[in-house]
Every structure is written in structure tokens, then in C-alpha cells.
C-alpha positions as CSV (number, residue, x, y, z in Angstrom):
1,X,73.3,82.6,87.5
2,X,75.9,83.6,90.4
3,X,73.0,86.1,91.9
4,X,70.5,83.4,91.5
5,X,72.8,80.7,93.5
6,X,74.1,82.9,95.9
7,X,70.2,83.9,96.8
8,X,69.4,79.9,97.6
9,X,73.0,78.7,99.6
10,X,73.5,82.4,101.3
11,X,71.2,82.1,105.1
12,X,73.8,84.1,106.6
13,X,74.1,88.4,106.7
14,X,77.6,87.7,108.3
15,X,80.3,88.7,106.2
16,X,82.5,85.8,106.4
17,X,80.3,83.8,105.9
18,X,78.7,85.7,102.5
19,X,82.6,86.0,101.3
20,X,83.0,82.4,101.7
21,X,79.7,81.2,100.2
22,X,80.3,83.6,96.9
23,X,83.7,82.6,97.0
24,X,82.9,79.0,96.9
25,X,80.3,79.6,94.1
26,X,82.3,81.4,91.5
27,X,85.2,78.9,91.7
28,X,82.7,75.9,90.7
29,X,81.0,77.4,88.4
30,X,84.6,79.1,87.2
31,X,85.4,75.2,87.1
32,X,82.8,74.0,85.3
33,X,83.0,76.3,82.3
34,X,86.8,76.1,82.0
35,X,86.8,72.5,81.4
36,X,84.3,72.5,79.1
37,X,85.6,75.3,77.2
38,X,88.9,72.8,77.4
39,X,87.5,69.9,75.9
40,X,86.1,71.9,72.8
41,X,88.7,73.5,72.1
42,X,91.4,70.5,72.6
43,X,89.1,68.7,70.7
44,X,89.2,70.9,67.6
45,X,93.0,71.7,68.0
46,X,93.5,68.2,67.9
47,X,91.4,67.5,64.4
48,X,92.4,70.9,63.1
49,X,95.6,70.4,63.8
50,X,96.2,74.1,65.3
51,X,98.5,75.5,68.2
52,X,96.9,78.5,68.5
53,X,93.4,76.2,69.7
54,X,95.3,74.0,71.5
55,X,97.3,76.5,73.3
56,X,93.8,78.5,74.4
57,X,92.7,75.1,74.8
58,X,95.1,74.8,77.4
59,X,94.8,78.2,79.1
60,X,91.4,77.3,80.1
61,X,92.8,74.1,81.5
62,X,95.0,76.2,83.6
63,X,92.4,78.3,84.2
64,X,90.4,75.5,85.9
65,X,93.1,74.8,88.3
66,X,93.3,78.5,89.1
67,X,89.3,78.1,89.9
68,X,90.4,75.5,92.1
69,X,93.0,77.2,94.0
70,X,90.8,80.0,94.8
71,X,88.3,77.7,95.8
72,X,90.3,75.9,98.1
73,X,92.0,79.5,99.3
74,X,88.4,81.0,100.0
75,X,87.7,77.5,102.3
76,X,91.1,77.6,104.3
77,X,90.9,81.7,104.5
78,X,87.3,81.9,106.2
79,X,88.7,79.5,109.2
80,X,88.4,81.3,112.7
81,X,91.7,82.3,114.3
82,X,93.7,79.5,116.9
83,X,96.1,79.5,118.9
84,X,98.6,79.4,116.3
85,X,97.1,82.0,114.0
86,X,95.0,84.7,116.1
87,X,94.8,87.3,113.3
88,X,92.6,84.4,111.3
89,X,94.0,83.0,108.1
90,X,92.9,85.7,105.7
91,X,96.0,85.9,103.9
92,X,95.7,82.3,102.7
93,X,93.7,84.4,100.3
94,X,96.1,86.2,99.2
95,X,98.4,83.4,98.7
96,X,95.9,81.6,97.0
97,X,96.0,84.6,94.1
98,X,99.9,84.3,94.2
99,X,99.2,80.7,93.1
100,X,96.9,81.3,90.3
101,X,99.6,83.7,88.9
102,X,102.3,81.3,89.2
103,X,100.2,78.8,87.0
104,X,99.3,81.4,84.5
105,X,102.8,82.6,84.1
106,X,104.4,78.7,83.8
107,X,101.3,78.0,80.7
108,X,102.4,81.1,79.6
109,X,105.7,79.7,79.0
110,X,105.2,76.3,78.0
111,X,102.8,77.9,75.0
112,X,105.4,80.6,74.0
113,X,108.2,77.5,73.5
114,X,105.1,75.3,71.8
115,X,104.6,78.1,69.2
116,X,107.8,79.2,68.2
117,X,108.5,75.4,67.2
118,X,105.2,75.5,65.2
119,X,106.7,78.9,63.5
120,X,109.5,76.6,62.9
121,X,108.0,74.1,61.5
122,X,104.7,75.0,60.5
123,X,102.2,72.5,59.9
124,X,98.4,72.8,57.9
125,X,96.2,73.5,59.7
126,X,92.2,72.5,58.4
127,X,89.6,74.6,59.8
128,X,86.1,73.9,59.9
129,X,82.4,76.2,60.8
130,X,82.7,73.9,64.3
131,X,86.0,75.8,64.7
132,X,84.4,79.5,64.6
133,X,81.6,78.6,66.4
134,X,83.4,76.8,69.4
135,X,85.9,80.4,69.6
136,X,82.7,82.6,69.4
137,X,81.1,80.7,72.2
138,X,84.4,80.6,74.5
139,X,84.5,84.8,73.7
140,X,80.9,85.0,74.9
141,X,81.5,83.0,78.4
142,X,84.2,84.5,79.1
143,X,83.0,87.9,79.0
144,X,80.3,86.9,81.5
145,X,82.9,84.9,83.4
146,X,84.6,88.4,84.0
147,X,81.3,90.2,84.6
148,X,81.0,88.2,87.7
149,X,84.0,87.5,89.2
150,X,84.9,91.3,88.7
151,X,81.1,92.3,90.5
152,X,81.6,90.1,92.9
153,X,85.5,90.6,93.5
154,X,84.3,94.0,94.3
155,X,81.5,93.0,96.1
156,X,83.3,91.4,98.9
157,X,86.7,93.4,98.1
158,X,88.5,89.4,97.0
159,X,92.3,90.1,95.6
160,X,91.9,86.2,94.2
161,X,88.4,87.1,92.8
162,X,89.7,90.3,90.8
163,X,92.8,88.2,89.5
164,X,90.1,85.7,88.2
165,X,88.3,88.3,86.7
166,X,91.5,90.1,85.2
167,X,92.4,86.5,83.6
168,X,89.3,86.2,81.8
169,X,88.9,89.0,80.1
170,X,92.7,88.8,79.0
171,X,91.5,85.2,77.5
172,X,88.9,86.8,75.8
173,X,91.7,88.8,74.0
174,X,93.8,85.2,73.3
175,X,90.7,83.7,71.8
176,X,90.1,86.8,69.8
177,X,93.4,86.4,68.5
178,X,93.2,82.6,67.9
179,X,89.7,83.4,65.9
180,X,91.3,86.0,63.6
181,X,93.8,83.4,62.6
182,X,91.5,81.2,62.0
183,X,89.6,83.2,59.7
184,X,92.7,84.4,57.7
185,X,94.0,80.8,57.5
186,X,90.0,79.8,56.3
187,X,89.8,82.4,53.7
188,X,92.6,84.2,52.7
189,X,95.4,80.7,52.6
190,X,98.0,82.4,55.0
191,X,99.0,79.9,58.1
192,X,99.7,82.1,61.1
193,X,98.7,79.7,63.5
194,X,102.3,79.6,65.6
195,X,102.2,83.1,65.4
196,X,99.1,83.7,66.7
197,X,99.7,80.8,69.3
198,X,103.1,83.0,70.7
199,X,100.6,85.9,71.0
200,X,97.9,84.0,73.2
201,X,100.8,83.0,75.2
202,X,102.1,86.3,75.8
203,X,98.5,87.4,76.7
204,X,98.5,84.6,79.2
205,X,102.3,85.9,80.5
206,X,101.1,89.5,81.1
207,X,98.0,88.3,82.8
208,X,100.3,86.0,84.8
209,X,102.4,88.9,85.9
210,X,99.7,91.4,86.8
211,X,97.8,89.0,88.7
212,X,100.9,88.0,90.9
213,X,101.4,91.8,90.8
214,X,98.2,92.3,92.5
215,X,98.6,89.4,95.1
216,X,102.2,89.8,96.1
217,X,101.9,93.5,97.0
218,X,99.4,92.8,100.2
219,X,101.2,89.9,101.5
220,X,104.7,92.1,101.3
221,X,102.3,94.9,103.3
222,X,100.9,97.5,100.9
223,X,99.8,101.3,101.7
224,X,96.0,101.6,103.0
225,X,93.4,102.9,100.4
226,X,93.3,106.3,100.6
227,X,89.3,106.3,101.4
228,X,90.2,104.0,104.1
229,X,92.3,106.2,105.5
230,X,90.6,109.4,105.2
231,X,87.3,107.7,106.5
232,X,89.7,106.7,109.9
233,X,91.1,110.7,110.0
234,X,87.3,111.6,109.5
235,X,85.8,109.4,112.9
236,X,89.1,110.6,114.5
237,X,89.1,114.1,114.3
238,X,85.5,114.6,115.4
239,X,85.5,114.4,118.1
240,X,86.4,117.5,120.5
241,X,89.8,117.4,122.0
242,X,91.9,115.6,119.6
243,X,93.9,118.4,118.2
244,X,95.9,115.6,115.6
245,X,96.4,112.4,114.1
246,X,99.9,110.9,113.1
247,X,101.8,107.6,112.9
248,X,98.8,105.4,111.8
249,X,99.8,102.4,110.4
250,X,97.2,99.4,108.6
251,X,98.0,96.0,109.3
252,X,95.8,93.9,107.0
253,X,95.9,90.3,108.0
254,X,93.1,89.6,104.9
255,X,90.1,90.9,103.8
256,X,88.0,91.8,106.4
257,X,90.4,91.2,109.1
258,X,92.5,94.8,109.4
259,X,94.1,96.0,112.6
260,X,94.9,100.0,113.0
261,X,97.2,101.9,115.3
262,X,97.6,105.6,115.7
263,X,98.7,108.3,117.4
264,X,96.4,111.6,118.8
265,X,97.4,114.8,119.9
266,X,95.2,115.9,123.1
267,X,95.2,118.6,125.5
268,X,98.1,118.3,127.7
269,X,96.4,120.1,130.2
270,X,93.3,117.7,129.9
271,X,91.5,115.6,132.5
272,X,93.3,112.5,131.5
273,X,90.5,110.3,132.5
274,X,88.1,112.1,130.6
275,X,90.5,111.8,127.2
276,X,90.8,108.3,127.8
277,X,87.2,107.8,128.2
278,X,86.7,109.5,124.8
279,X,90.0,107.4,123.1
280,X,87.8,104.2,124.0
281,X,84.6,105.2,122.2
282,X,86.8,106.2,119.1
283,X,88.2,102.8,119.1
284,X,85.0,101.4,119.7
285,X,83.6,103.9,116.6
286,X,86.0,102.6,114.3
287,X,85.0,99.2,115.4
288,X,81.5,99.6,114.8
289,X,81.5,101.8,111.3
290,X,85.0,100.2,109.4
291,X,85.1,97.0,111.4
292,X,88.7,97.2,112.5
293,X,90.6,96.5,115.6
294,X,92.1,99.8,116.9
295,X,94.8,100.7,119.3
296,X,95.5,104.2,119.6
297,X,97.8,106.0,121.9
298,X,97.5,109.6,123.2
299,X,100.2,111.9,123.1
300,X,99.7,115.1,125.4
301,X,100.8,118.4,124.3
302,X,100.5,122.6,125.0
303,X,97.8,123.8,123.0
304,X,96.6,127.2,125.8
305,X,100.7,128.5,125.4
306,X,100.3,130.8,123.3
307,X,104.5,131.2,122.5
308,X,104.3,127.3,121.8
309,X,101.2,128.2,119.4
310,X,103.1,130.5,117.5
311,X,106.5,128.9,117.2
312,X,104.3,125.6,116.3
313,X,102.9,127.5,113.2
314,X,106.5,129.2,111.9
315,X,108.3,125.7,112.5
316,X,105.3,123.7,110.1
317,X,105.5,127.1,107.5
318,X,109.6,126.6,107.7
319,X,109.4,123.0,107.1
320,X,107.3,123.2,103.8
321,X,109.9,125.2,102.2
322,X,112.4,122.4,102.4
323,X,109.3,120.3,101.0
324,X,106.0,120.5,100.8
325,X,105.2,116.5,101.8
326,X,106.9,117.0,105.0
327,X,104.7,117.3,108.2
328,X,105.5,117.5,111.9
329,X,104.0,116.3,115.3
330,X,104.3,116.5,119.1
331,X,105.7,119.9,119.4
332,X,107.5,120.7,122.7
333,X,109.7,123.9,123.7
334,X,112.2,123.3,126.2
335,X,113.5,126.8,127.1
336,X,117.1,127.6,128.6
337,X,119.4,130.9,129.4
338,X,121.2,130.4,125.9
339,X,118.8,129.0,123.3
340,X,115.4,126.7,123.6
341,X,115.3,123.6,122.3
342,X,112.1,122.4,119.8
343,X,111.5,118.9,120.6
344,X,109.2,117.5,117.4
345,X,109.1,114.2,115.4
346,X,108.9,114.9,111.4
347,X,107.4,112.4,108.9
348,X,109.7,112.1,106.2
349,X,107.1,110.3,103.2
350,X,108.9,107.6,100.8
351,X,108.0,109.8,98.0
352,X,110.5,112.5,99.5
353,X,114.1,111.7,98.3
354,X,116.4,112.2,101.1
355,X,117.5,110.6,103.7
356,X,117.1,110.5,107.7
357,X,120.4,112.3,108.5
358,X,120.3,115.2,105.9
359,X,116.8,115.9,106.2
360,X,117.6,116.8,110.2
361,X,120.8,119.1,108.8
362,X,118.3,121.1,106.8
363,X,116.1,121.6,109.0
364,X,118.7,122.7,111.4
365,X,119.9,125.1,109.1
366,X,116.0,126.6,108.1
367,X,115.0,127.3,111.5
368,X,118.9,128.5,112.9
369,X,118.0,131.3,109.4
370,X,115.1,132.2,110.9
371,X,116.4,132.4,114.8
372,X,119.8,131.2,115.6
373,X,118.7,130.7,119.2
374,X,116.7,127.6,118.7
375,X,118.1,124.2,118.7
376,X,116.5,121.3,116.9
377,X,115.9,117.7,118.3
378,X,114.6,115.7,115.6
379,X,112.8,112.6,115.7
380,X,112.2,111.5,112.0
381,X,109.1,109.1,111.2
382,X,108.6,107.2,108.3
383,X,104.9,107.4,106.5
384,X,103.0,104.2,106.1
385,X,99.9,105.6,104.4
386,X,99.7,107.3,101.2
């Protein structure tokens, strides 16, 4: 049905425009089946008398509002940068998702309390064929509801879309739970309806939390995908006389709205107007095949000094055996009558356990083992990619 839709309201190839049109079209039709699956299954948790109904019952409800959220959050995210905003308002997105979670996690809570009262005091609970057949149905759209908000989360890479897509499927779990109850209270006699309705709430709760999980992380400024990266390394690095690439950092101001910076090591005894003229069409590359903003700045270094070469190589071999994560960039000998100083930055990776200070006294202590006439200075870097 999404497919269908999308092929009569999308006349544009743009991709904000495509990402706002699905966007628009999965959260009303996200709407539409939430509230109906609401008022069925209010309507037989009320004449049943069951928590476990109502409480699903009310998880769609929730879920509805969560359509609505990311509906509205698709509109206000696709609005062109101003004056006050000229990164765009992509992350409205994002925020959107947070709010879904927020919802989830708050109906989460208010069905937990609901249920352990009707463990308390359980109540009969008199369950009709209507009742299966109602649960079934819910199971069934809400396996297709997660078919396409996942294909099309993916489609248009949409954080709110996935979190949508992660919720239903997490209901279809709380209404298989509700169902099962149902049948055991039907036919075997045994009333585990405020059990079962503490169990559809924690569903709900751990959907809550992965959701905001999912959402909170690229508003707070996540890593880069590690295809995204290796795709900029790959453009980079082709083309002749950039020797390396360090200190590149993602900014990602919303889907389809990421700025890049980086550094490149070129010839330091190139013709710098010829580098430059090459650093613009690598921006411009990255423009055209990843459609990002790039700003990248050229550092200059020896790469015909043959003594340079060599003590370039030992200090990288010395530096792996105080870790292997550790790299090392913009290499420079300065040499005097009593020692030589190496001038070099170090990236020092989160996932390496040690901190700015110490890391410098090893590597002090390495390379004075291996020739006690070299001096370090030691500029340590901190890795934003993974």
C-alpha cells in the first residue's frame, strides 16, 4: 500500500523531497491503523473485562501519537536552512524519535502500575471468539506495519522511521503475549491477565528505551558508519599526491545533511597551487558521490628525505608495540648538535585506556630504548571515527 501511495504523491527525484513525502505517508497510515487497532481492542477490554487488552489497547493509542510526532518531525525537518538555522533543521528528526521514546517509556509505566494492581486484585475476566480474532488481526498489521516502516526506514536512512519500525514488531510480541493469556484463561480456567498485562508493559519499556537509545546517540554526536568512512578514505586517497588522511571528523546535522573535515598529507615539496587545485576537486568529488559538504586542510610534509622516510617507518613500528590502535601523522625531524627532535601528532582512539600525559611518557621512553638521541614533541589527537 506504502509503494502504491508513494508512486501517486512522489513527482519529485529530489531527496528531500522523497524523504518527506514517505515520511508523511507512513505516519498517516501508521495513524490510521493504530486507532483502529485501539478501538477494538479497548472495546473488548472493556466487555471482557481484561488489563492485558486494555493495556495493548492502549499501546496502540500511544502508538498513534508516536505516528504523529514523526509525522510532524518529518514536516518541520525537511524545512530549508535560515538565518537562524543554516545547517537545515534535520535534527528535528531526530528529536522527533526522542519523543516517541519518551511516550513509549511513560505507557510503559502507567501499564506496569495498572497490572500489578490487577495481580492484586484480580478480577474475571470473560473472553469471547471476537477476542481472538481482534488479537490475531492486530498480530497481522503489525507485522506489515514493521515491514514498512523498517524498508522504508532504510530506504531513506530515517532514525524516527526505524524506531517506528522497532515498536511494532515489539507490539507484536505484547499482543502475542496478551493472546496466550487469553487462550489459557478461555480454556484451561487460570486468570493471568495482570500478569500478562506487566509483561506487555515491559515489552513496551524495553522498546521505549532502545528507541530513545537509538535517537539520543546522534543528537549527543555519534561515530560515522564505518562504510561512510571508508568510502571518504577511498575518494581521498586516489588521487596522486595525497600521501595520508587523519583528523576527519563527521558532523551530521540530520539525514542527508553531513558536513566532513579532514586533514591530507601532501608533498611538502609540491607545487602548492597545483595540490590545491586537486584538494578542490576532492571536495567537490565527495560532493558529488556522498553528498556532503567538505573542508579539508593540507598539511605539507618530506616524503623525497630519505633519513625522514626511514625514521618515519621505525617511529610507526615503535609505536605499535605500546599499542596496536595507536597511529601517527605529520612527521617532522628537527635536527640539532646534541639530539634531533621528532615533531608528530599521535591519535590516541577512545578504545585505548590511557591517558594524554602517560601515553607521551611511553612513547618517550620507546623511542629513547631505541636511540637515546631523539627527543619527542608530542601532539596527541583524539579519534572521532571508529
Amino acid at each position: 500500500m506504502i509503494t502504491l501511495l508513494a508512486k501517486i504523491f512522489i513527482k519529485s527525484d529530489k531527496e528531500d523531497k522523497v524523504r518527506k513525502v514517505y515520511g508523511t505517508l507512513c505516519s498517516i497510515v501508521g495513524i490510521m491503523l493504530n486507532i483502529l487497532l485501539f478501538l477494538g481492542k479497548f472495546v473488548i477490554g472493556s466487555l471482557s473485562g481484561s488489563i492485558a487488552i486494555q493495556a495493548d489497547a492502549f499501546n496502540n493509542l500511544s502508538d498513534a501519537g508516536s505516528s504523529i510526532i514523526t509525522l510532524v518531525g518529518f514536516r518541520l525537518s525537511g524545512k530549508k536552512p535560515d538565518i537562524e538555522h543554516p545547517f537545515g533543521h534535520g535534527r528535528i528528526e531526530y528529536i522527533s524519535g526522542l519523543g516517541v521514546a519518551v511516550l513509549i517509556i511513560l505507557m510503559g509505566f502507567e501499564l506496569a502500575r495498572s497490572s500489578v494492581v490487577k495481580i492484586i486484585h484480580p478480577t474475571a475476566v470473560d473472553i469471547e471468539m471476537v477476542t481472538f480474532v481482534v488479537l490475531i488481526m492486530s498480530i497481522l498489521v503489525k507485522l506489515y506495519m514493521f515491514y514498512y516502516n523498517n524498508s522504508i526506514g532504510e530506504k531513506i536512512d530515517s532514525a524516527a522511521m526505524k524506531a517506528t519500525a522497532v515498536d511494532s514488531i515489539s507490539d507484536v510480541g505484547a499482543t502475542s503475549v496478551v493472546l496466550i493469556a487469553a487462550l489459557i484463561n478461555k480454556y484451561v480456567g487460570i486468570n493471568v491477565d495482570g500478569i500478562c498485562g506487566l509483561i506487555v508493559a515491559l515489552f513496551i519499556l524495553k522498546a521505549g528505551y532502545e528507541v530513545a537509545s537509538d535517537t539520543i546517540s546522534p543528537l549527543l554526536g555519534q561515530p560515522p558508519k564505518k562504510e561512510f568512512v571508508d568510502q571518504i578514505v577511498e575518494i581521498v586517497m586516489a588521487h596522486e599526491g595525497i600521501v595520508g588522511i587523519h583528523d576527519l571528523v563527521v558532523h551530521d546535522y540530520g539525514p542527508g545533511r553531513v558536513m566532513i573535515s579532514l586533514h591530507t598529507e601532501v608533498p611538502g615539496d609540491g607545487d602548492i597551487f597545483v595540490i590545491h587545485d586537486m584538494i578542490d576537486r576532492v571536495e567537490k568529488e565527495l560532493k558529488d558521490k556522498l553528498n556532503c559538504d567538505a573542508v579539508i586542510h593540507m598539511d605539507p610534509i618530506e616524503v623525497n628525505n630519505e633519513v625522514v622516510n626511514t625514521t618515519r617507518k621505525i617511529v610507526k613500528e615503535l609505536l605499535k608495540k605500546i599499542d596496536e590502535n595507536l597511529s601517527m601523522h605529520d612527521f617532522r625531524m628537527v635536527t640539532g648538535e646534541t639530539h634531533t627532535n621528532l615533531i608528530f601528532d599521535v591519535v590516541l582512539p577512545y578504545t585505548v585506556k590511557m591517558e594524554p600525559d602517560e601515553l607521551k611518557e611511553k612513547i618517550q621512553k620507546v623511542i629513547n630504548g631505541y636511540d637515546n638521541h631523539y627527543y619527542t614533541v608530542v601532539t596527541v589527537d583524539r579519534d572521532y571515527v571508529l
